[in-house]
C-alpha positions as CSV (number, residue, x, y, z in Angstrom):
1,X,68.3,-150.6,22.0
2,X,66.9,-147.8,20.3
3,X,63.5,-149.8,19.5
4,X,63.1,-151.4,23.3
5,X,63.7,-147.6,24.4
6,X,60.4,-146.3,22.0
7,X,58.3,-149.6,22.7
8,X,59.3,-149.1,26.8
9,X,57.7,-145.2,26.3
10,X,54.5,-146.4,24.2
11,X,53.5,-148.4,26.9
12,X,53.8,-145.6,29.5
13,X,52.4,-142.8,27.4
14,X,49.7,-144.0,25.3
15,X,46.8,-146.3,26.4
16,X,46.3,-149.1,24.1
17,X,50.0,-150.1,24.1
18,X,49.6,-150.1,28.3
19,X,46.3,-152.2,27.4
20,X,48.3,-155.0,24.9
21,X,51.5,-154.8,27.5
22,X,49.0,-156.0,30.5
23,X,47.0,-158.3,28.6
24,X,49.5,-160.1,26.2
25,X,53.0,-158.8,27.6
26,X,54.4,-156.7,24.5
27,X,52.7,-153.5,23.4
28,X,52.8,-154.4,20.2
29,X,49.6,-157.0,20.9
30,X,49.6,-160.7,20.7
31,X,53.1,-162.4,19.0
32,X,53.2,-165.7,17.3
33,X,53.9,-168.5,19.7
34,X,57.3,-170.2,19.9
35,X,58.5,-173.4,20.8
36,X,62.1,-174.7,21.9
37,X,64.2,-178.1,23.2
38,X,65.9,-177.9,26.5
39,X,68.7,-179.6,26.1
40,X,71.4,-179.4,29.0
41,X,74.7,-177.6,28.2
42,X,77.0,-180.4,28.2
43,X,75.7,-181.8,25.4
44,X,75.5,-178.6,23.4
45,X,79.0,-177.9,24.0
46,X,81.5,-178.6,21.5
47,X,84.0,-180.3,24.4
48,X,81.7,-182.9,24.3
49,X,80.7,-183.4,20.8
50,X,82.8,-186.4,20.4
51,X,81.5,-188.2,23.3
52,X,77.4,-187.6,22.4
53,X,78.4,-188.8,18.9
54,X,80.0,-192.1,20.3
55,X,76.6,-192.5,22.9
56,X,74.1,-191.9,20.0
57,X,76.9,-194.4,17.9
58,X,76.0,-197.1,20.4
59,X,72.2,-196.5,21.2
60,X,70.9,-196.5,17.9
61,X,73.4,-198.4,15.9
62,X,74.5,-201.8,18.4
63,X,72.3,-201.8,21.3
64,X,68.5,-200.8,20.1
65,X,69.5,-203.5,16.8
66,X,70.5,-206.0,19.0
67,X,67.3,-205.7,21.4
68,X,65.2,-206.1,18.2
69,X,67.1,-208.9,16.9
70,X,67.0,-210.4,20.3
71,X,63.0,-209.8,20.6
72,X,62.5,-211.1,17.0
73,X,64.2,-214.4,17.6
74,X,62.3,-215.7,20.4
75,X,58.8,-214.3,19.3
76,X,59.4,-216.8,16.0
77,X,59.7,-219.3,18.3
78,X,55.8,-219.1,19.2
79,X,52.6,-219.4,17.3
80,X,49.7,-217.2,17.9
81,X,48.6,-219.5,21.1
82,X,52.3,-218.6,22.7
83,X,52.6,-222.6,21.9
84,X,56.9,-223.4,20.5
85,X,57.0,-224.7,17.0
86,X,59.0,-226.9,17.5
87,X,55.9,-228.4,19.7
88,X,53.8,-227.7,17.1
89,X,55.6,-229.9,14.6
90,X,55.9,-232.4,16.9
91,X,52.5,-233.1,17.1
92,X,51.4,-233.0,13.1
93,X,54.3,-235.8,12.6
94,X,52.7,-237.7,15.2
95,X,49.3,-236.8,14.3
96,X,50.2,-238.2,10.9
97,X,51.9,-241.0,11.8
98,X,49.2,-242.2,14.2
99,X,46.0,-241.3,13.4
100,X,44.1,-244.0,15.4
101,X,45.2,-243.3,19.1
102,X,43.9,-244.0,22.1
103,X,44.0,-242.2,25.5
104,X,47.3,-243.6,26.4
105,X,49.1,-242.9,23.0
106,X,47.5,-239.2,23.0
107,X,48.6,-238.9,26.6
108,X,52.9,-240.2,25.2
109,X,52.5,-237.2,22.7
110,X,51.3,-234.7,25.1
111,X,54.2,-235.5,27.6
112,X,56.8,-234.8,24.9
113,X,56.1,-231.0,24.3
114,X,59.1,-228.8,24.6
115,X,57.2,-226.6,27.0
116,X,58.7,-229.2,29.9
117,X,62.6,-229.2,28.6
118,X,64.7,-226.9,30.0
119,X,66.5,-226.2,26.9
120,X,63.1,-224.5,25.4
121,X,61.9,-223.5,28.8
122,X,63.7,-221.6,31.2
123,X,61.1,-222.0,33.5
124,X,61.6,-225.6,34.2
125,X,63.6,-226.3,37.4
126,X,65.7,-229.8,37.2
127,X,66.4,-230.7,40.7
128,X,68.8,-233.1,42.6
129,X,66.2,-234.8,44.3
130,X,64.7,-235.8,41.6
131,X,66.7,-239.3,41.1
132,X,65.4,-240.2,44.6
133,X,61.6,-239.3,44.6
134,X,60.8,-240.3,40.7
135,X,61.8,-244.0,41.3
136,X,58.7,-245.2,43.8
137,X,56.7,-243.2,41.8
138,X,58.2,-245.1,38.4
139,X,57.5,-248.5,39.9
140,X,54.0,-247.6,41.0
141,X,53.0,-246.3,37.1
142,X,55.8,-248.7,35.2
143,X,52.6,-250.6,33.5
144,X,51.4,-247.2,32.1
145,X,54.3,-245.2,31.3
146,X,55.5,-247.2,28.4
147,X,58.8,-247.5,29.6
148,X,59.9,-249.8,26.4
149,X,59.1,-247.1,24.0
150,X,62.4,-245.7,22.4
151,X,60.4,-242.8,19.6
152,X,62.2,-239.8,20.8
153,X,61.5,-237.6,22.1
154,X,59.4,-240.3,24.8
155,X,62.2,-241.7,25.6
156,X,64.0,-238.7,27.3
157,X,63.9,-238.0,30.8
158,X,61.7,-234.7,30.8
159,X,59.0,-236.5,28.9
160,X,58.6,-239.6,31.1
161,X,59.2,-237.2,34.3
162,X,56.0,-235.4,32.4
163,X,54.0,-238.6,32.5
164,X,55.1,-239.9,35.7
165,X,53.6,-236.8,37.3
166,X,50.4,-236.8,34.6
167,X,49.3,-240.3,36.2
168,X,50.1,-239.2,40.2
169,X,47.7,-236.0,39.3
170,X,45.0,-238.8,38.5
171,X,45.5,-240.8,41.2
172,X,45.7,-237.6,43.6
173,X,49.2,-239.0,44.9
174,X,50.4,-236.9,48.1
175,X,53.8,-235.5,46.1
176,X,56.6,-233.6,48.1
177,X,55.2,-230.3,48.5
178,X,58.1,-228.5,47.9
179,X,59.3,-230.1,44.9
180,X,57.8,-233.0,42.4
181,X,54.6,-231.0,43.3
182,X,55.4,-228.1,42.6
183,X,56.3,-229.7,38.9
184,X,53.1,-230.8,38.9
185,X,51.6,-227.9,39.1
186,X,53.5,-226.6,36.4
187,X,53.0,-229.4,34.1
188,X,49.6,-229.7,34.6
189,X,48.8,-225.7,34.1
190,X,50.0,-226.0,30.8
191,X,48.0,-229.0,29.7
192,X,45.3,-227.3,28.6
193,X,46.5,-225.1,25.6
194,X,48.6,-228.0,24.3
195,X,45.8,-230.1,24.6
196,X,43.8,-226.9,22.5
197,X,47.1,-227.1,20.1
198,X,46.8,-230.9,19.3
199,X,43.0,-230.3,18.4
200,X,44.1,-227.8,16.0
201,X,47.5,-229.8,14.5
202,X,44.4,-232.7,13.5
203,X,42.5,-230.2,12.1
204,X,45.1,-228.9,9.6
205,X,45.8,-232.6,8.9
206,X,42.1,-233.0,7.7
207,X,42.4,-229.6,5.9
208,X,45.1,-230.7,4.0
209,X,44.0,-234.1,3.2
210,X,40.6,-232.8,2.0
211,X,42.7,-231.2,-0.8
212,X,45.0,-234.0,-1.2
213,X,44.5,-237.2,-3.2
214,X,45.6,-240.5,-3.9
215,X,47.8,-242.6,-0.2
216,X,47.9,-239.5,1.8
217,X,44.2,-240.0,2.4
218,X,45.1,-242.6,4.7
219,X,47.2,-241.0,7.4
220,X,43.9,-238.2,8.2
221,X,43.7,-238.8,12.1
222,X,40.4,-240.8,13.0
223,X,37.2,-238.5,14.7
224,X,37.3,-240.8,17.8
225,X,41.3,-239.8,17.7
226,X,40.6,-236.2,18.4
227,X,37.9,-236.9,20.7
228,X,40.5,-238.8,22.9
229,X,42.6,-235.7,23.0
230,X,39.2,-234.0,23.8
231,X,38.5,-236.1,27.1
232,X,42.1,-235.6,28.4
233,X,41.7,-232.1,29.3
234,X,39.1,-232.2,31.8
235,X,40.3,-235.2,33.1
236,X,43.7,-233.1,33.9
237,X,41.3,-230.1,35.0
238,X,39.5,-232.2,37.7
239,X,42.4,-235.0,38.2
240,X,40.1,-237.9,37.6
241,X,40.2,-240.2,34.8
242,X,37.1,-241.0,32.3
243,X,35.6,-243.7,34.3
244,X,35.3,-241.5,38.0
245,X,33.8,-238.7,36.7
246,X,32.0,-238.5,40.6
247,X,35.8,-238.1,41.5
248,X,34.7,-234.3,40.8
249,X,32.6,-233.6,44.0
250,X,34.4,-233.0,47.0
251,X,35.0,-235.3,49.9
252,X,34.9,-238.4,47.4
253,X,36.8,-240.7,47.8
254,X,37.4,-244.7,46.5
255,X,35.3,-246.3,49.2
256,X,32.5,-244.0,48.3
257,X,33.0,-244.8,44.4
258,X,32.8,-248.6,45.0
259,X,29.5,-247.7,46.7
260,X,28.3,-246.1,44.5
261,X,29.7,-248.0,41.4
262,X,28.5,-251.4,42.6
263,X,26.0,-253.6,40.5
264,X,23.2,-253.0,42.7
265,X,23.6,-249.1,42.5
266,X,25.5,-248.8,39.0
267,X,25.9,-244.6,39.2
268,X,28.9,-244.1,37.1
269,X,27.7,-239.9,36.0
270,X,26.7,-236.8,38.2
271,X,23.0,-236.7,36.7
272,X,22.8,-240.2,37.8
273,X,23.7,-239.4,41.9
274,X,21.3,-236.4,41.9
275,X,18.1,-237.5,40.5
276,X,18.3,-240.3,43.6
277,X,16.0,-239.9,46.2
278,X,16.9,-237.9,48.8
279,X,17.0,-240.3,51.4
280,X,18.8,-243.0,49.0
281,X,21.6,-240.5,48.6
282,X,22.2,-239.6,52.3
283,X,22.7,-243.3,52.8
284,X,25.4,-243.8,50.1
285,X,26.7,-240.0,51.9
286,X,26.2,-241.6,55.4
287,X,29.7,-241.3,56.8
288,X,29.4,-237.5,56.1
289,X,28.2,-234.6,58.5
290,X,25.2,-231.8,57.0
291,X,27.9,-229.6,55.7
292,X,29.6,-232.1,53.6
293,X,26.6,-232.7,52.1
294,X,25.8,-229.3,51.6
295,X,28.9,-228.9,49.8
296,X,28.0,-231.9,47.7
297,X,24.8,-231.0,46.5
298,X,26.2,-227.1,46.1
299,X,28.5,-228.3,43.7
300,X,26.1,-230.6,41.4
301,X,23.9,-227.9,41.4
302,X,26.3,-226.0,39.3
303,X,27.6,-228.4,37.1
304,X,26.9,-227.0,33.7
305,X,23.7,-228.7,31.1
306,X,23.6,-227.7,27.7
307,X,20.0,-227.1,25.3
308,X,21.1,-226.6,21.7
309,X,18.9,-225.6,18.8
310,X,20.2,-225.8,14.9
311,X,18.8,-224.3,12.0
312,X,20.1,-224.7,8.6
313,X,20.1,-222.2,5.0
314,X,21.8,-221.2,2.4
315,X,22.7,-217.4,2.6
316,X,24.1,-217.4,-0.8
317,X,20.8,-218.3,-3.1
318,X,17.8,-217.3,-3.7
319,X,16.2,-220.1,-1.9
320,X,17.9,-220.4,1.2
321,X,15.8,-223.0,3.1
322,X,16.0,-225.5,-0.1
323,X,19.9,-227.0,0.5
324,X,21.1,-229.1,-2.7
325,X,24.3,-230.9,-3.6
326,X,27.3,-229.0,-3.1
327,X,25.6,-225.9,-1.8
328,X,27.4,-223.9,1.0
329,X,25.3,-224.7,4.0
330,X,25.3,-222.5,7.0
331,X,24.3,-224.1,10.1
332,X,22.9,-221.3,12.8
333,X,23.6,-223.3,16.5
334,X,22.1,-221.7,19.5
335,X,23.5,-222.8,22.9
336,X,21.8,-222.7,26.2
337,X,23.5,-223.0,29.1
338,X,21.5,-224.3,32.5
339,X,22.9,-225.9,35.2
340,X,21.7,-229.6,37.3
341,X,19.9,-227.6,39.7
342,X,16.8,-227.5,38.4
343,X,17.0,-231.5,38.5
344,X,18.1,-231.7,42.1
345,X,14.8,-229.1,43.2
346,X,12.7,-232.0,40.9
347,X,13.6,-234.5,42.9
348,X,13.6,-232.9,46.1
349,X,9.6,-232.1,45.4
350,X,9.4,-236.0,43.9
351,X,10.6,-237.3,47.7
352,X,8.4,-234.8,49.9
353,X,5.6,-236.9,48.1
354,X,3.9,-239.7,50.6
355,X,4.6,-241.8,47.5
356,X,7.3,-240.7,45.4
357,X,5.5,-239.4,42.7
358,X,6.1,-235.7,41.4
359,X,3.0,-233.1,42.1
360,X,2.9,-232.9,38.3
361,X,2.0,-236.6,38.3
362,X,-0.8,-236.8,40.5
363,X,-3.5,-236.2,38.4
364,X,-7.3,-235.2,39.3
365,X,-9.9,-238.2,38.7
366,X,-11.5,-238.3,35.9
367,X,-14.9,-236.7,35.5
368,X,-17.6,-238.8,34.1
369,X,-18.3,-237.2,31.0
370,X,-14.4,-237.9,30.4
371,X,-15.3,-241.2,31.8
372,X,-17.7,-241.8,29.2
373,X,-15.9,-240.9,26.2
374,X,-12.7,-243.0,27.1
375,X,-15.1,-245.4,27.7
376,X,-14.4,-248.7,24.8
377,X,-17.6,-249.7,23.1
378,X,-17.5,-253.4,24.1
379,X,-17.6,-251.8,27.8
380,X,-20.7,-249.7,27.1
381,X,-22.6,-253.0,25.9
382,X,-21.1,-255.1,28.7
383,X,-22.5,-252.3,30.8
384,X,-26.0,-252.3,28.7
385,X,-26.1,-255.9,29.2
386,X,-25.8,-255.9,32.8
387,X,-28.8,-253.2,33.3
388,X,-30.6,-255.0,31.2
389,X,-30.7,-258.5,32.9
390,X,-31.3,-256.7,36.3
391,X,-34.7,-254.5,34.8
392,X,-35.6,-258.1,33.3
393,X,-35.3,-259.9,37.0
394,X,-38.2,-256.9,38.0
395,X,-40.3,-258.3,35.4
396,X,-41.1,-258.5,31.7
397,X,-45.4,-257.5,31.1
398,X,-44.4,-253.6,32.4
399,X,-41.5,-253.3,30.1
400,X,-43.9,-254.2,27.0
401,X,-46.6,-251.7,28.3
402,X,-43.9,-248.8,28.7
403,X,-42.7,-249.5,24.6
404,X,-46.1,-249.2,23.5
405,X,-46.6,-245.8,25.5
406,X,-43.5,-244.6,24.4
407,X,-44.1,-245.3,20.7
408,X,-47.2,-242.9,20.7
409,X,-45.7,-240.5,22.2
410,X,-43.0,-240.4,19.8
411,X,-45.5,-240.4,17.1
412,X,-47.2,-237.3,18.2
413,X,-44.0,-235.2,18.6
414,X,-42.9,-236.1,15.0
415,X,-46.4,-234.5,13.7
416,X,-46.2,-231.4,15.7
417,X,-42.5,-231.0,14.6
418,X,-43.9,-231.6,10.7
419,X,-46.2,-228.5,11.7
420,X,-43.7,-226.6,13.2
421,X,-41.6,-226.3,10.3
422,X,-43.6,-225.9,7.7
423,X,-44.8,-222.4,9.7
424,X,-40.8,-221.4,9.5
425,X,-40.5,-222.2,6.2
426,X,-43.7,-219.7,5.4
427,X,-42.1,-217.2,7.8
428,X,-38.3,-217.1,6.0
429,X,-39.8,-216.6,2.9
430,X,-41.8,-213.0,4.0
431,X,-38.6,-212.3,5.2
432,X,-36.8,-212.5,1.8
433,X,-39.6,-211.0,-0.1
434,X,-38.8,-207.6,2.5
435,X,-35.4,-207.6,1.8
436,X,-35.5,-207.8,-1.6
437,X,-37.6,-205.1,-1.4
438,X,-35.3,-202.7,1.0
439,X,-32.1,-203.6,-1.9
440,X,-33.9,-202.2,-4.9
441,X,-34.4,-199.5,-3.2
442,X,-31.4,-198.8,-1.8
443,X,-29.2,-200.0,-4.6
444,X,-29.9,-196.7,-7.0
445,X,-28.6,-194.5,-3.5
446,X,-25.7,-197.3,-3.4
447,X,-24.6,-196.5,-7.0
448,X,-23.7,-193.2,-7.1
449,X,-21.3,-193.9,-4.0
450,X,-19.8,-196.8,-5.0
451,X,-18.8,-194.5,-7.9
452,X,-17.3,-191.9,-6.0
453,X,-15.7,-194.4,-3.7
454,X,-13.6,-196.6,-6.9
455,X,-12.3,-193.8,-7.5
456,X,-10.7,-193.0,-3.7
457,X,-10.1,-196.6,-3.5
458,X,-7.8,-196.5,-7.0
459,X,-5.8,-193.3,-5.4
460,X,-5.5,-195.2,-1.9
461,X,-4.1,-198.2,-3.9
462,X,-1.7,-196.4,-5.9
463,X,-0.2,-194.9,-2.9
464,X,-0.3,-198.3,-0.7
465,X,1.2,-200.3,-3.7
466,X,4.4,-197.5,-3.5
467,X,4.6,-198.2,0.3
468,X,4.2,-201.3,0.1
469,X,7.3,-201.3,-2.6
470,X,9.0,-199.8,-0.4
471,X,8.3,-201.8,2.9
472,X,9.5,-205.2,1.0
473,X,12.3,-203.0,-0.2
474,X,13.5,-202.4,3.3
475,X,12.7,-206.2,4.3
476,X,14.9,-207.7,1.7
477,X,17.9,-205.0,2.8
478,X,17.3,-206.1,6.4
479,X,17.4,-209.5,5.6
480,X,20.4,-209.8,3.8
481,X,22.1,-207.4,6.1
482,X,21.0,-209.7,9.0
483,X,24.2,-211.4,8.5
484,X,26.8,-208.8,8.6
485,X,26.5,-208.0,12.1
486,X,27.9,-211.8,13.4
487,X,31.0,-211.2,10.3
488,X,31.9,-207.6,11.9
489,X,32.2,-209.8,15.4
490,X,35.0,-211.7,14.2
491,X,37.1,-208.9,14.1
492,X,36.3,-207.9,17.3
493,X,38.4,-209.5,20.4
494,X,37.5,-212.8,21.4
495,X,36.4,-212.8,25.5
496,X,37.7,-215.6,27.2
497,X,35.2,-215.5,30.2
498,X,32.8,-217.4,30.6
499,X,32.1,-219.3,34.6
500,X,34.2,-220.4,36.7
501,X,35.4,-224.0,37.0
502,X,35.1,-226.0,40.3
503,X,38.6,-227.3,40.2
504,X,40.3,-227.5,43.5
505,X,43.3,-229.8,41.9
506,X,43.9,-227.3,39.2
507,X,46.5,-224.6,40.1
508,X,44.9,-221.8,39.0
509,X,41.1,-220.2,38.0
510,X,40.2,-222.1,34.8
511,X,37.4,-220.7,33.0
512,X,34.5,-222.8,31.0
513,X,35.1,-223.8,27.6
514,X,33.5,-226.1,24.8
515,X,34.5,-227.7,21.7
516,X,31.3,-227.7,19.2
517,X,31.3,-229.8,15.8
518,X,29.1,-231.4,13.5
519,X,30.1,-235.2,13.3
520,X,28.5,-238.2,10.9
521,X,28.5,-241.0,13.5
522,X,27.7,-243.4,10.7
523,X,31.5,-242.6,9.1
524,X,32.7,-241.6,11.7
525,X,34.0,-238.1,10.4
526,X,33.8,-234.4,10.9
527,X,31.5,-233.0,8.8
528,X,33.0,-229.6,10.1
529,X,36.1,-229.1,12.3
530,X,35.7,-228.6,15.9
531,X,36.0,-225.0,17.2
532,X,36.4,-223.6,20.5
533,X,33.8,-221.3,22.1
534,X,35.2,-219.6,24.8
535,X,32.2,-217.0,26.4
536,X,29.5,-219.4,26.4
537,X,27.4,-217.7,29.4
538,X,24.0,-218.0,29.9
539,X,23.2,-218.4,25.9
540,X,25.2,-218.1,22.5
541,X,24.5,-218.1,18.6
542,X,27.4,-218.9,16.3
543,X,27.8,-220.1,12.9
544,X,29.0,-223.3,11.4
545,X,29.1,-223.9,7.5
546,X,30.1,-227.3,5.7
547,X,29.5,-228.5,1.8
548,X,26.5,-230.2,1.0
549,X,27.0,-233.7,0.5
550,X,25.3,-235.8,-2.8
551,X,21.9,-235.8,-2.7
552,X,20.1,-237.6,0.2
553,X,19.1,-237.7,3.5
554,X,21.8,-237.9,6.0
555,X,21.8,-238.3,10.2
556,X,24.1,-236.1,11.8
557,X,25.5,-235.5,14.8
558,X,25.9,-231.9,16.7
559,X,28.5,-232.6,19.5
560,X,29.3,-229.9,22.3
561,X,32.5,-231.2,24.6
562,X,33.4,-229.9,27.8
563,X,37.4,-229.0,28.2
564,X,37.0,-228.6,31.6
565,X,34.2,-231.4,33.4
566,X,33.8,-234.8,32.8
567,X,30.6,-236.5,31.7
568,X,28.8,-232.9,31.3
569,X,29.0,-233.7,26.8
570,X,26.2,-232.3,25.2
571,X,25.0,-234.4,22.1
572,X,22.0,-233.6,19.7
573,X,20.6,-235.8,16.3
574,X,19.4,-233.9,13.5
575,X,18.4,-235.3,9.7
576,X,19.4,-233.2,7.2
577,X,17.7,-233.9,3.3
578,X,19.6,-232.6,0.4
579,X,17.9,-232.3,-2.9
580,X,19.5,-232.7,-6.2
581,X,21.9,-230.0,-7.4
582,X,20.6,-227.1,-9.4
583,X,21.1,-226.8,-13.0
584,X,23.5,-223.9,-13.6
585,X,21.6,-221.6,-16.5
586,X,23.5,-220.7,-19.5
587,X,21.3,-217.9,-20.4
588,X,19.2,-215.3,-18.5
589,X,16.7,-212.6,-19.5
590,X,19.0,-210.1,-17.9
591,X,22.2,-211.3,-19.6
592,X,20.9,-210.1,-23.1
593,X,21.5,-206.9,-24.4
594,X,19.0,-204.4,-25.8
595,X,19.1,-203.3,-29.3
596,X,19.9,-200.0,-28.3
597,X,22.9,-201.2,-26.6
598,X,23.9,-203.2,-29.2
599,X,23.5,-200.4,-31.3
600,X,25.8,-198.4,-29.2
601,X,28.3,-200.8,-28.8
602,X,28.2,-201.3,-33.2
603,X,28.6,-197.4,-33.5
604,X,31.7,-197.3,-30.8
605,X,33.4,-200.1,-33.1
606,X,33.0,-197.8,-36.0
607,X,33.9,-195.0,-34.8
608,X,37.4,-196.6,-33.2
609,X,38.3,-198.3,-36.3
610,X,37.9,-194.7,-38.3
611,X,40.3,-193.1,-35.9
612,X,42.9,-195.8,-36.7
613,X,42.2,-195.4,-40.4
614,X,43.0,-191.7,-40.3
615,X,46.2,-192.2,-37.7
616,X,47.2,-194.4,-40.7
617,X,46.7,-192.0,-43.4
618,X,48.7,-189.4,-41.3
């Protein structure tokens, strides 16, 4: 009390106890700062002590356990792709125990994930009315469904309910709105990623087998296997089977396919129906008004068309463009991305033309100098030959008089040409002589700079050789740095946008994605597993890498596949030559030490083995 009192009076009575009072509230001058928990009282007080004990008892001990526990057993049930395991496995048996499927068979696998049973899937809705709108439907598909099939889990209801709806979705078959399509709609969103999972299960198949030997070789699932499970996603995408890829523009329709499909047409792909004449197509597209058409050509124009360049090296040797036997090879694929629009402007210019021909076609005539050259020498003499016969028809005695005019004439120009140069001869060597002259005299003046400038030239050079060090120095380090950048990228996230898919039959906004591998036709195998590229925009450089086969020249395939439109496959040839395999070198230069260093190395031996000697004497 005593010390508040004395503090209270400093502050009154003397000035810079006032000062720290106003400026830091104590007139002793800035305290330490203090912190505190405000906690309400009824958890303080010791009335309630048992109760807080039992509520922190059950928070932390049974409830926040049991959350985890709870959150730990369905995240196992999930891969990285939010696809179930137990999907997962399904496939690889499959996979393995068909590895030659077609469309149909991948189609059976993909109805029996576990993403459509309600005992993995809470989300699926099993409804009364099911047993009275699934059996027209069953009758109508019976010859596709593979009713006889009894390979569980194909045989269960969910599954065949799956395909049931999987074949009305191609056929665009008016569902009950409020029920079997709203299962479509469900089933069919999900198609997509298990389609991306099956891709996957085939690829660790191959993985495994690569490293396997002996019968297992013969379950790895066939390249034109995984390329089936390829084309059914974007025939799910734009509900339309392989062979209707025009099912994709809007307002088509069966009439119009038969149209356009018949053997005097024979349009089966997009690129096929734009590069028409303009007037050919309006006729197929009579029955519709300017806007549908409109909306037609609006779509085609931004169907997506691939450009792909591929460059190959080895990063890892010294001569990276040289690829031999076994070599890691790195294949560097650029993809472009254009659209069919640039086609459809082509031929709009081609069909303005009076005759059909593009202006790029219509060429000048020829001049007749150009004439002349093109010209074949049994034309020039047929030509001769006619002029000739017509001069002869004028008469033969003036032709004989104009030779034997010409011939002196010539005769007189060949003497005063003899003249002629004989005076430039005469004239070229005065010349000489004068130079000659001007050097000796200007080569003792010469000497005495030339020696002052060796001698800047030899400090120039030493400097621009160390530069020059240094500038290849820096070229090497950027070159094998050049490489780092696209590694860092992996870590990075992986964008999923790319463009937007015209897909009115597809519940939600699907964006554009491509499958890109390098494939031996000839074999008919992978030469590296397909991968997905998901922001593929206007233009995009990624990295592939595969073992060198033996040596020799191979024909390979690079492959770019559409998940989301039909018939829009991008497929480039290259050869790739692979030279014999280097011998490895069982000594080097560098590898061989110096005598010093052997010395060295001799004198720490000695020195060792004394200090064990005397350890042993002690």
């Amino acid at each position: 009390m005593f010390m508040r009192i004395a503090k209270a009076y400093a502050a009154l009575t003397d000035e810079e106890s006032k000062k720290n009072w106003e400026d830091y509230g104590s007139p002793d001058g800035p305290q330490a700062t203090q912190f505190g928990i405000a906690l309400p009282a009824w958890i303080v007080d010791q009335k309630n002590s048992v109760w807080v004990l039992a509520a922190y008892i059950l928070a932390f001990i049974i409830i926040l356990p049991i959350g985890v526990g709870t959150w730990w057993y369905r995240s196992i049930k999930y891969n990285a792709e939010e696809i179930l395991m137990d999907t997962t496995q399904l496939f690889l048996h499959y996979i393995y125990k068909t590895p030659a499927m077609n469309l149909k068979r991948g189609l059976m696998i993909l109805s029996g994930a576990f993403e459509f049973e309600k005992g993995h899937n809470s989300q699926v809705v099993q409804r009364p009315t099911d047993n009275e709108e699934l059996p027209p439907l069953l009758k109508e598909f019976s010859s596709d469904i593979g009713l006889k099939n009894k390979e569980r889990p194909f045989c269960y209801p969910y599954s065949i309910k799956a395909r049931i709806l999987m074949y009305a979705h191609f056929a665009r078959t008016d569902l009950p709105p409020k029920s079997l399509d709203l299962d479509r709609l469900f089933i069919v969103e999900k198609c997509p990623v298990l389609i991306q999972e099956m891709v996957n299960s085939a690829n660790q198949i191959t993985a495994w087998q690569k490293y396997q030997r002996g019968a297992g070789q013969k379950n790895c699932p066939r390249m034109d296997t995984v390329e089936n499970f390829m084309k059914l996603s974007p025939m799910l995408v734009q509900a339309a089977t392989e062979k209707s890829a025009l099912m994709q523009l809007p307002h088509f329709n069966e009439d119009i396919m038969r149209v356009c499909q018949s053997k005097r047409r024979n349009i089966k792909t997009i690129q096929q129906f734009i590069k028409l004449k303009e007037h050919d197509r309006r006729h197929i597209l009579r029955d519709f008004g300017e806007q549908q058409y409109q909306n037609v050509m609006n779509v085609c124009a931004g169907f997506p068309m691939l450009e792909s360049n591929i460059s190959f090296q080895v990063i890892d040797d010294e001569d990276t463009a040289t690829i031999t036997a076994g070599s890691l090879v790195t294949a560097t694929v650029t993809l472009k991305r254009l659209t069919l629009e640039n086609l459809i402007r082509y031929d709009n210019e081609v069909t303005n033309q009076p005759n059909g021909v593009a202006p790029a076609a219509i060429e000048a005539p020829p001049s007749e100098e150009e004439q002349k050259k093109h010209e074949s020498p049994a034309a020039s003499k047929k030509k001769q030959a006619l002029w000739a016969t017509n001069k002869k028809k004028g008469g033969g005695a003036k032709q004989q008089n104009k030779q034997k005019q010409g011939k002196k004439k010539k005769g007189a120009a060949a003497a005063a040409a003899a003249e002629a140069e004989k005076k430039e001869k005469e004239e070229l060597e005065r010349a000489d002589e004068m130079r000659v002259q001007e050097v000796e005299r200007n080569s003792e003046s010469e000497a005495e700079s030339d020696i002052e400038e060796d001698d800047t030239r030899r400090d120039d050079a030493s400097d621009g050789n160390s530069d020059a060090d240094i500038e290849s120095d820096d070229e090497k380090w950027e070159e094998l740095q050049s490489n780092i950048p696209r590694k860092e990228k992996v870590l990075e996230g992986r964008s999923k946008e790319s463009h937007v898919v015209h897909c009115p039959h597809f519940p939600k906004e699907k964006q554009e994605w491509w499958w890109i591998y390098i494939a031996d036709r000839k074999s008919l195998r992978f030469v590296t597993a397909p991968t997905m590229v998901y922001d593929l925009k206007d233009e995009k450089e990624l990295q592939l890498q595969f073992p060198a086969p033996a040596k020799g020249s191979y024909t390979f395939s690079l492959c770019v596949r559409s998940d989301s439109y039909l018939d829009c496959d991008h497929v480039s040839h290259f050869r790739l030559d692979v030279a014999e395999a280097k011998k490895v070198e069982e000594s080097h230069p560098q590898w061989d030490d110096s005598e010093e260093e052997k010395d060295e190395d001799e004198s720490a031996v000695s020195e060792s083995d004394d200090e064990v000697t005397d350890s042993d004497d002690e």
